[in-house]
C-alpha positions in Angstrom: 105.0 109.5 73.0 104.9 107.0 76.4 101.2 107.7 76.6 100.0 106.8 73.2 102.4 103.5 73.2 100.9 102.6 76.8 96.8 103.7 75.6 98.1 101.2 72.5 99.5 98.4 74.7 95.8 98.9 76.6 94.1 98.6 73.5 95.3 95.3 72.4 94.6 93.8 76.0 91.2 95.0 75.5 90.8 93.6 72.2 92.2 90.2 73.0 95.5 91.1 71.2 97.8 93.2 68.9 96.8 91.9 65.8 93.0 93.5 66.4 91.6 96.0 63.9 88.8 97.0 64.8 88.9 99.8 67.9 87.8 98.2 71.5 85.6 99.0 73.6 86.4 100.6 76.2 84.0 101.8 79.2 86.8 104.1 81.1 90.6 104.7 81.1 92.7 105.6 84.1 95.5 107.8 83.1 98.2 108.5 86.0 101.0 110.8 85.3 104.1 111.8 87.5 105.4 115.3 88.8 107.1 115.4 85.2 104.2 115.5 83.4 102.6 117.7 85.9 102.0 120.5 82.5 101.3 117.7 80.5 98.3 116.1 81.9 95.8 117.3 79.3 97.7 116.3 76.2 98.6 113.1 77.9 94.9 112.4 78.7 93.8 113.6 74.9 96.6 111.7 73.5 94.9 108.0 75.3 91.7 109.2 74.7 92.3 109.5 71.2 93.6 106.0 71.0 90.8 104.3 72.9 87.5 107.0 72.7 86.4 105.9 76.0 82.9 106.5 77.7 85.0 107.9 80.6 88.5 109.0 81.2 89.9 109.9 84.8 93.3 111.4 85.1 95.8 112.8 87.9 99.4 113.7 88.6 100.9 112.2 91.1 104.1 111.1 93.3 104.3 107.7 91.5 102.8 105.7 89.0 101.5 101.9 88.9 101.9 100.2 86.2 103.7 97.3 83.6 106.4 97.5 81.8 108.3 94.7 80.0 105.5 92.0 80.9 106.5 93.3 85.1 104.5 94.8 87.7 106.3 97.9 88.9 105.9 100.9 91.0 107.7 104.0 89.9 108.2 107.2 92.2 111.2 108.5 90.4 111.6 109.9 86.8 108.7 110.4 84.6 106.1 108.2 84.0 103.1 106.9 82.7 100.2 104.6 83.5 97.2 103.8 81.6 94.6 101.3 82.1 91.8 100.7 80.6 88.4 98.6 81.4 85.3 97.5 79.1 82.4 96.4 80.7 79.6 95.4 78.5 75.8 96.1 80.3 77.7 98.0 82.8 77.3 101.9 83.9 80.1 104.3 83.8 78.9 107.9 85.5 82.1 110.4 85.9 81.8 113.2 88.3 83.8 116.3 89.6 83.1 117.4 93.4 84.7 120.3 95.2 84.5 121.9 98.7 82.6 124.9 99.5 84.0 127.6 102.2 80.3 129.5 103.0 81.4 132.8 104.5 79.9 132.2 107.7 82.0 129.5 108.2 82.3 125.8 108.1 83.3 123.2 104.8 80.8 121.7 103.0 81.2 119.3 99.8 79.6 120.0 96.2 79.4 117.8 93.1 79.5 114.4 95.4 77.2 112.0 93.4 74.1 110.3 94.5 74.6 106.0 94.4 72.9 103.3 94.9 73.7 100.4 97.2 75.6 98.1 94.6 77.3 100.7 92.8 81.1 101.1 93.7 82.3 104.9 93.6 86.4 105.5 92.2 88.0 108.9 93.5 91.0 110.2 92.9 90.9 113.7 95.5 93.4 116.1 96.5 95.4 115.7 99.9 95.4 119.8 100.6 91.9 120.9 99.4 89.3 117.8 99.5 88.3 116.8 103.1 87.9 112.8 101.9 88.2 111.8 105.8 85.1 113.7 106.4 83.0 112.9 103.4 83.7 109.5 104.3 82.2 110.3 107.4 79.3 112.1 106.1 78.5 109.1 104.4 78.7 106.4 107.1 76.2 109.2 109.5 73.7 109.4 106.5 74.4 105.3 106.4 75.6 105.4 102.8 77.0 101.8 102.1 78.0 102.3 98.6 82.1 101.4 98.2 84.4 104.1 97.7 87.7 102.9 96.6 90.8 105.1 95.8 92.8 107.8 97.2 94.4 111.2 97.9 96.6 111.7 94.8 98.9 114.6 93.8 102.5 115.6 93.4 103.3 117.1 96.4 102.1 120.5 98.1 100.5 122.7 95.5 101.2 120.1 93.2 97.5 118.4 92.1 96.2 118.3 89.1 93.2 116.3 87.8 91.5 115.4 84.2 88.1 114.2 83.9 87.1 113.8 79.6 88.9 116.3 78.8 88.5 119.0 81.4 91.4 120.4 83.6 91.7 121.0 87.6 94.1 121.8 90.0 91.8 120.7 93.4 89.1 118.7 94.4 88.2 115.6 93.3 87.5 113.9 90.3 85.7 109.9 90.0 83.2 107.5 88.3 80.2 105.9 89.6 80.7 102.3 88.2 77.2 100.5 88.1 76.2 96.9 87.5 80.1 96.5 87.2 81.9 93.9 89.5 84.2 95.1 92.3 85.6 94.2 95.1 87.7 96.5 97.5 90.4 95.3 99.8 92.8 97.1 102.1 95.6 96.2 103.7 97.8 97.9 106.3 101.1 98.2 106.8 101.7 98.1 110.4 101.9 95.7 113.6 100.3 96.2 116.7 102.5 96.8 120.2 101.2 96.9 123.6 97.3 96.8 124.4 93.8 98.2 122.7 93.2 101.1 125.3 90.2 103.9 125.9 90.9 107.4 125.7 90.0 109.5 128.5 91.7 112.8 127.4 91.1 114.8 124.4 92.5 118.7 124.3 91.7 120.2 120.8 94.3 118.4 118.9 96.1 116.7 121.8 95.6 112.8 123.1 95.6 113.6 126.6 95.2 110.3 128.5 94.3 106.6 128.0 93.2 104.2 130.0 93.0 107.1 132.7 96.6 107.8 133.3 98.7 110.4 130.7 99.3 109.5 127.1 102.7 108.9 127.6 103.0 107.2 130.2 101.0 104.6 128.6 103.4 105.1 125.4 106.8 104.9 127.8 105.2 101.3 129.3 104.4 99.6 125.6 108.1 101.2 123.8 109.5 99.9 127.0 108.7 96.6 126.0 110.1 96.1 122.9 112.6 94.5 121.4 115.5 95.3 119.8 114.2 94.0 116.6 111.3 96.5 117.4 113.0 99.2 118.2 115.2 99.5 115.2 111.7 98.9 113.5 110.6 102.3 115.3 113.5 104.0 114.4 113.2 103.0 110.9 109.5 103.9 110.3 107.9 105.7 113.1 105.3 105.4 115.8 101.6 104.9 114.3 98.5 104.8 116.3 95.5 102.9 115.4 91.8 104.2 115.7 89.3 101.4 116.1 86.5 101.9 114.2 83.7 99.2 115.4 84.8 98.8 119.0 82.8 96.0 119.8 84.8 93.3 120.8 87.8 92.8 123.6 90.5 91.8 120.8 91.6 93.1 117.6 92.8 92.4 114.1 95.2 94.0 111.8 92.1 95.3 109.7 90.1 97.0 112.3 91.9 99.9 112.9 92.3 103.2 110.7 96.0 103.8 111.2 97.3 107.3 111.7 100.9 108.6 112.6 102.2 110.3 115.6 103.2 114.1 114.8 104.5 115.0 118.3 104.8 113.9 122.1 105.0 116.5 125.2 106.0 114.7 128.2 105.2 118.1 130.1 101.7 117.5 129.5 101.7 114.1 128.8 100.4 114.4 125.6 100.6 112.9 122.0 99.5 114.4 119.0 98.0 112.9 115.9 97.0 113.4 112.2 93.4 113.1 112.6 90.6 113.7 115.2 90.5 111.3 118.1 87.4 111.5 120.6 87.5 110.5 124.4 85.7 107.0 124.4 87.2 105.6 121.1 89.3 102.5 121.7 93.1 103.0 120.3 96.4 100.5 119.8 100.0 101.9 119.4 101.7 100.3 115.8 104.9 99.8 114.2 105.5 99.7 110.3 106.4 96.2 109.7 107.1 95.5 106.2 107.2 91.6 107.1 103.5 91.7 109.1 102.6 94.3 105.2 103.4 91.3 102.9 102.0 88.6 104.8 98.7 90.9 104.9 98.1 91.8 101.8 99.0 88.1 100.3 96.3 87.0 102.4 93.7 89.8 101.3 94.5 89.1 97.8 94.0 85.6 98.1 90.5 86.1 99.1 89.9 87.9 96.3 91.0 85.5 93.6 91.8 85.8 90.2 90.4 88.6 88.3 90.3 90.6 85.1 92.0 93.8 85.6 92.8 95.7 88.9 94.0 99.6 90.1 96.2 99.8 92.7 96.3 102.7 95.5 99.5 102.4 97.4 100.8 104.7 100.4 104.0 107.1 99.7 105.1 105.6 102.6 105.4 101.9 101.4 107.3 100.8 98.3 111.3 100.9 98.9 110.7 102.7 101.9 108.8 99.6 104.3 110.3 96.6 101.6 113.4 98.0 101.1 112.9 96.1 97.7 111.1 97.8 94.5 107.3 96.9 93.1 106.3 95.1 96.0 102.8 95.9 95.9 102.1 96.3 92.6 103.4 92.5 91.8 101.5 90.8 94.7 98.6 92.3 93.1 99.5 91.5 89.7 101.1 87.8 90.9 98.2 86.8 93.3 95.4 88.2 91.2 96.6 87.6 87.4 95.7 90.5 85.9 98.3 93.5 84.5 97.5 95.7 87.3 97.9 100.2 87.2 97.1 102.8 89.8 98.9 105.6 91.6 101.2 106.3 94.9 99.2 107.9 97.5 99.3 110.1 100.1 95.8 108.5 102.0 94.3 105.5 100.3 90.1 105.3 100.7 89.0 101.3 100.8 86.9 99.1 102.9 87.0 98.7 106.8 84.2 95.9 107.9 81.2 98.0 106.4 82.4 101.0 105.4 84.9 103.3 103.1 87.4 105.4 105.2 90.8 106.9 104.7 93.7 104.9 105.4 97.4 105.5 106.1 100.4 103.3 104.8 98.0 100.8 103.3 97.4 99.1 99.6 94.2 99.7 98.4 93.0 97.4 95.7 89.9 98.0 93.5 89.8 94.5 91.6 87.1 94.1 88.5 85.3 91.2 87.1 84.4 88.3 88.4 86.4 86.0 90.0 88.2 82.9 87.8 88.3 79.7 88.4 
């Protein structure tokens, strides 16, 4: 079975090699399974815990697994698959919880289940696309000024398709993650897109509709920046789509790459002049037209990952919307991440990745979230 020869390959990097006898330690395993082994998941989870009785195991099915196989770094979204990965941490705190959302009949969403944390803890969530509102939990906790990390992502198999495993248990929504304490993690994110045109205010908001920016219509701001563009753009637009970015600390008169929540463009009216977008946008915040660049994605996340240095294991979050699809070459992520920070790395294709932006957690969009653990090497 691929799951108890991955939980074995795991064990013998936790025990410093195959020919170990004794059992290792092991803190908390990260199983991820893809749409395959959708009916699966709970003998898949009770088949690694078996093989490595961990403090903690989280599992989910998703739309592609992270993983190694043969000594590579790869990314697989087709066929079944399965990733395991495993971390001991000796004096740290491993503190796995389940939240849900709440519909009260008069109305409204609220969250149950989300854990209490402390300042230096980091929080790992694997939550449902269709039924968990991370985006506004997130939210929640920058208002209530929450700093602890949250680092992970919106994980399933498609519409209807989520499924989750937390020691042992079974669920088909929500969210399921640990509360890692005294344990060290660093978060980093990187996008996937290029900036065109000019940061801009938005004056216009109608329910779901951007309106206008920079006082004239929406898209007659969008017709002037795709009307400069090159060729080499264009095709770029054609390829991946228009993106707008969200800044998030408007505080200054120029922006980078990494200060912008990035969100696609659903629609355009010219009628009305109006775009629409996947999230909430609010009259006042500062915005930026992108492109998906896969050139401007590599060069990004090499950077990231170079300031987060070697390590001693790593998960990896990666948008849907990367992979083949921006590269137009397999595993990209998946070996930068392994490549640039040693380690074998795992994790799961998302469809929303939640990592750092300046000081706090949000959900991204066609990004590479990287939870890496332990301290840095020399």
């Amino acid at each position: 079975m691929a799951a108890a020869e991955a939980a074995d390959a795991v064990a013998a990097s936790l025990a410093g090699g195959a020919d170990a006898v004794t059992p290792p330690r092991c803190d908390l395993a990260v199983v991820i399974v893809t749409a395959q082994h959708h009916e699966h998941l709970g003998a898949v989870a009770a088949a690694v815990e078996a093989r490595l009785e961990p403090a903690a195991l989280l599992g989910a099915v998703a739309s592609g697994v992270v993983g190694t196989d043969a000594g590579r770094a790869v990314e697989v979204d087709e066929g079944p698959a399965v990733s395991v990965w495993g971390l001991a941490a000796p004096g740290g705190w491993v503190q796995p919880f389940r939240a849900w959302t709440l519909r009260p009949s008069g109305g409204g969403v609220s969250v149950a289940g989300w854990p209490d944390t402390q300042p230096d803890d980091t929080v790992l969530v694997l939550a449902d696309p269709e039924t968990f509102p991370a985006a506004e939990v997130l939210q929640r906790l920058q208002d209530r000024q929450v700093t602890t990390p949250v680092l992970g992502g919106l994980v399933s198999a498609g519409p209807g398709q989520a499924r989750y495993s937390l020691d042992g248990r079974l669920f088909d929504d929500g969210a399921v993650g640990v509360i890692l304490r005294d344990i060290e993690v660093t978060g980093t994110a990187s996008v996937g897109c290029r900036a065109i045109g000019r940061p801009v205010t938005v004056t216009e908001v109608v329910d779901d509709q951007l309106r206008g920016l920079a006082g004239g219509s929406a898209t007659d701001h969008l017709d002037a920046v795709l009307s400069g563009l090159s060729e080499d753009d264009l095709a770029l637009l054609e390829r991946g789509g228009l993106q707008l970015g969200i800044v998030v600390d408007a505080v200054r008169d120029s922006y980078e790459p990494g200060d912008f929540v990035l969100r696609g463009v659903l629609g355009i009216d010219p009628e009305l002049g109006a775009v629409r977008v996947g999230d909430r946008v609010r009259a006042g915040d500062t915005v930026q037209f992108h492109l998906r660049d896969p050139v401007h994605a590599g060069i990004d996340l090499t950077a990231r990952l170079r300031g987060v240095g070697p390590r001693s294991g790593a998960l990896l979050f990666t948008c849907l919307g990367r992979g083949r699809r921006l590269f137009e070459t397999p595993d990209h992520d998946a070996r930068a991440v392994a490549t640039h920070l040693d380690v074998e790395v795992a994790g799961a294709v998302c469809d929303g990745e939640i990592g750092p932006l300046h000081a706090r957690s949000v959900l991204h969009g066609f990004s590479a979230v990287v939870a890496a653990v332990g301290q840095e090497r020399a």
